[in-house]
N, C-alpha and C positions, 0 to 999 in steps of 0.2 A: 150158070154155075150149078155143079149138082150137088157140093157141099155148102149149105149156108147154116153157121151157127148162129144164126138171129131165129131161125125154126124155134129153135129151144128157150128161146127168152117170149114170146109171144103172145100169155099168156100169162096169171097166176098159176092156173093148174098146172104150166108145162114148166114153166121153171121150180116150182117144186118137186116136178118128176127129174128134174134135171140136177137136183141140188145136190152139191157135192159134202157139203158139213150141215150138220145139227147139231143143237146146242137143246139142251132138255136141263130143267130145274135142277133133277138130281144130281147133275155133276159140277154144280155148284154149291160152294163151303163159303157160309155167312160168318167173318167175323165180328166178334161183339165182344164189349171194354167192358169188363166186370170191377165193379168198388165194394166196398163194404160197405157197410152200410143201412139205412131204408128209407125206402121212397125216392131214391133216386135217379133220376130220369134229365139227362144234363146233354146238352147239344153238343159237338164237336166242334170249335167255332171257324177249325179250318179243314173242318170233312163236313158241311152241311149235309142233313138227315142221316147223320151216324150220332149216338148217345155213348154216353156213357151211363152205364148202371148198377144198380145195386137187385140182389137176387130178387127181390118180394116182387120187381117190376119186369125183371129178366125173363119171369118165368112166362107170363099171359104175351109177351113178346115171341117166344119163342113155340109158343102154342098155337099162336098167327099164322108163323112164319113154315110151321108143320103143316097147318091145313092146304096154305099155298104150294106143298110139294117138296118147300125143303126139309132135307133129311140130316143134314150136318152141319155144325157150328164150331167153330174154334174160337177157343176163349184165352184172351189175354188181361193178367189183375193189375189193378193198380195197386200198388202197397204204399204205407203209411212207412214215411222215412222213418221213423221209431222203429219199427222191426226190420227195417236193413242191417247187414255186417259183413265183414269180410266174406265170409264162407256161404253165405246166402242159407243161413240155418230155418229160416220161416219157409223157404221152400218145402221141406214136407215134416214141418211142424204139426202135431197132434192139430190144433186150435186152429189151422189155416184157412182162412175163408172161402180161398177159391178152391182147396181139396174139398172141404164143405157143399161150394155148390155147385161141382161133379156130381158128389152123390147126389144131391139133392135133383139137379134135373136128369139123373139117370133113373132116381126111384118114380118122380113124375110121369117121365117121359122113355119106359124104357126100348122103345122102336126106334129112338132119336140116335144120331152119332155124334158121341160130341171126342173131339181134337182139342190135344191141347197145345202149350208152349211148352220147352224143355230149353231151359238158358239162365244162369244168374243173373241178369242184369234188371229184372224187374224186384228180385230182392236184395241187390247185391249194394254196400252202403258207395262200390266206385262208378256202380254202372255200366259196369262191362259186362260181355258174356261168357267171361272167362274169371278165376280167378288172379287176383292181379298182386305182383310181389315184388318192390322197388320199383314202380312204374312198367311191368312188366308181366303183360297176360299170360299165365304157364299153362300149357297146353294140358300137361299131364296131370298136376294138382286139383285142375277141374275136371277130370272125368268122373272119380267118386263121388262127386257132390253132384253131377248127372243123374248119376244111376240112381242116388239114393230118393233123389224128386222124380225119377219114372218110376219107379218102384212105389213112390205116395202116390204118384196122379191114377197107375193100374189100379192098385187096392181101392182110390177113390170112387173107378168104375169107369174112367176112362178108354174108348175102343181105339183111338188113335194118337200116338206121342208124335210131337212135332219138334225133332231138335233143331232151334234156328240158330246153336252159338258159332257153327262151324269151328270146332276143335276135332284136330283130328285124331281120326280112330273112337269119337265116340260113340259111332251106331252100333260095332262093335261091342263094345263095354256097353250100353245100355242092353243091349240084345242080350249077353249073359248076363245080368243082373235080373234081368223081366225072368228070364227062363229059368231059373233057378228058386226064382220068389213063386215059381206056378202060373205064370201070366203069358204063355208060350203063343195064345190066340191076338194077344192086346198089338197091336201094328205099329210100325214106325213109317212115320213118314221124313224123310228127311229133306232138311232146307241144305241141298246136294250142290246147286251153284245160287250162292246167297251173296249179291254183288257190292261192294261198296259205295252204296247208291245215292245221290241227292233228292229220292223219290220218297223217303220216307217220313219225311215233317210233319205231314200230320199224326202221324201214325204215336210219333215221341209225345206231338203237344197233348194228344189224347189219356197220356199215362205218364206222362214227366218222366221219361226214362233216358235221357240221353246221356252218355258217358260225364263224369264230373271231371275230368279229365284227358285229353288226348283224345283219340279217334277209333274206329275199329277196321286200319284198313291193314293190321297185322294178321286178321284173322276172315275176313269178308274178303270176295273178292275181285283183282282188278278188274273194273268194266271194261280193260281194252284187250281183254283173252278169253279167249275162243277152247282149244284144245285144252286148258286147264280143266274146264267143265269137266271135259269125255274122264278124269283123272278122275275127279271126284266122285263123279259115276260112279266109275268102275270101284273103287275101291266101297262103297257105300252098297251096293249091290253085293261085293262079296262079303261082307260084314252083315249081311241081314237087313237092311233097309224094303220094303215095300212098295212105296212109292219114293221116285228125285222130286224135287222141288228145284223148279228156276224161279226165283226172285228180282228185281221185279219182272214183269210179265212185258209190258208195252215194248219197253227200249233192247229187250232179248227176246224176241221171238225168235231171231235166229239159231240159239241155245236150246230153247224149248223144241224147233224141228231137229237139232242136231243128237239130243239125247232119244227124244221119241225115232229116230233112224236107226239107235248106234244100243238102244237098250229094250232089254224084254216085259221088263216091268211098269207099272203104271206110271205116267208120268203127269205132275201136276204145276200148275203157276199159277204164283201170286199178283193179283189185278193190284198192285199197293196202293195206299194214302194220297200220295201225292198224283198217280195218276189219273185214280179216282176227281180228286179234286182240282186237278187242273181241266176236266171236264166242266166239272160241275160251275168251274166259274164261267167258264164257254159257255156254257147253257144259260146261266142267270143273267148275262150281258148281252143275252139274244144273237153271240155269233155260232151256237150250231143248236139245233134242235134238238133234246135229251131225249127223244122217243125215238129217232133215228139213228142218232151217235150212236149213246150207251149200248146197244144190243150190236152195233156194228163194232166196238171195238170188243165187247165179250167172246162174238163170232171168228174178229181174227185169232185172238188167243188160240180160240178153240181148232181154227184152219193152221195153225201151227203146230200142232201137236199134242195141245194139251190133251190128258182126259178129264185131270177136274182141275177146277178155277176158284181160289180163293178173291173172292172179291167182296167190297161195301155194298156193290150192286143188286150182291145176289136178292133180296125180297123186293125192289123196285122190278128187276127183270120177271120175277115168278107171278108177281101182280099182274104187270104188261100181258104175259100170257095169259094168267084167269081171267082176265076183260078180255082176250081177244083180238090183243093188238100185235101179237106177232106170230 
């Protein structure tokens, strides 16, 4: 035989000359559950080694997590049901703790990137990502109330807005409202194909955020379509979007190669909650080994198209690397 691709496997050295993907720290985005707060430092109890925190302790965490090579964080608040209301008015309240501690790890830390969330439902008193009127999410009533919390999270100091409510046409309307306040550099990332998914459990228990009624699968959408994405794409793209977002990540890789084929622009996926943690119990019960796993499913993400990967992963992966183990 004069072709054998066992040549290329034969070796460390040669299958690293043979590798077809790399996955490098920086193109992973650590999320992290901000509280108000101090001194708080509180486990996830179904995302083992994910906290929840309050800034005084956020801060020396994400100091860590810089030295090990990551460069970007997205922050999601937990809000105190006392400032929820229909119209999600604490979103870019003067006094809001998480516009607070934007600036605050921007003035710290300003080489860091920090992403945020753009959605009502973390201050919203129904819990949707939409504003909601007779049992009924209005698409169009919630785009003002977008704009006017990207417009707080830019002046915050925010370098990248993350809208996960899927209402449509708001990257759009977020992108004139930035540009117009002066903020024409600040980025959108948008959550482009955001799926109506049973993967996000832990993600809710970690910030009580779940709809107090009904579902979100008027606006999220269905996991059994394919071609709807390329829609969302496209329109997000022409509206000013800089990077798509497929959410979740595992159960759509197919989504994530379809967009990275079918578009020009960066494209990113969310490692979520629930697939996080359905590792993590795999590894705690000793049926797969978390040095092996974990970095083999960030890999595939990444063999799918991704360029960056939201995940829980990302400081246990950047670790693995400073020790040398991958």
């Amino acid at each position: 035989m004069h072709i054998r691709p066992r040549r290329n496997r034969k070796s460390a050295a040669v299958r690293f000359h043979a590798q077809e993907t790399h996955l490098h720290v920086g193109q992973l985005i650590y999320p992290l559950f901000l509280f108000d707060g101090k001194n708080i430092k509180e486990e996830v109890k179904s995302l083992p080694g994910n906290f929840r925190w309050s800034l005084d302790r956020l801060i020396p965490e994400v100091e860590s997590c810089m030295k090990l090579g990551i460069t970007t964080f997205v922050l999601f608040p937990a809000v105190d049901e006392k400032l929820k209301d229909k119209t999600a008015s604490y979103s870019y309240a003067d006094d809001n703790f998480y516009l607070h501690a934007i600036y605050t790890l921007k003035e710290q830390f300003p080489e860091c990137c920090i992403m945020t969330d753009v959605a009502m439902d973390p201050y919203s008193s129904d819990g949707h990502d939409g504003f909601v009127h007779d049992g009924q999410i209005m698409n169009d009533e919630t785009l003002p109330i977008l704009a006017k919390m990207s417009v707080a999270q830019a002046q915050a100091g925010a370098d990248i807005l993350g809208p996960s409510d899927m209402m449509d046409g708001r990257v759009g309307y977020m992108r004139e409202a930035l540009d117009e306040s002066g903020f024409t550099n600040v980025s959108i990332m948008s959550y482009t194909a955001k799926y109506a998914s049973a993967f996000y459990g832990p993600f809710r228990d970690a910030l009580d955020s779940a709809p107090k009624a009904g579902d979100k699968k008027t606006y999220q959408m269905n996991p059994a379509n394919k071609k709807e994405a390329l829609i969302e794409a496209q329109l997000d793209m022409y509206e000013g979007a800089d990077y798509l977002m497929v959410k979740p990540a595992l159960p759509y890789l197919d989504i994530i190669h379809l967009l990275k084929e079918n578009c020009d622009i960066p494209i990113s996926a969310y490692n979520v909650s629930g697939e996080c943690a359905m590792l993590i119990a795999a590894c705690q019960n000793g049926w797969l080994d978390y040095e092996k796993a974990m970095p083999e499913m960030l890999l595939s993400i990444k063999r799918a198209g991704a360029d960056v990967i939201l995940t829980y992963f990302a400081k246990s992966f950047a670790q693995m690397k400073a020790d040398g183990k991958l």
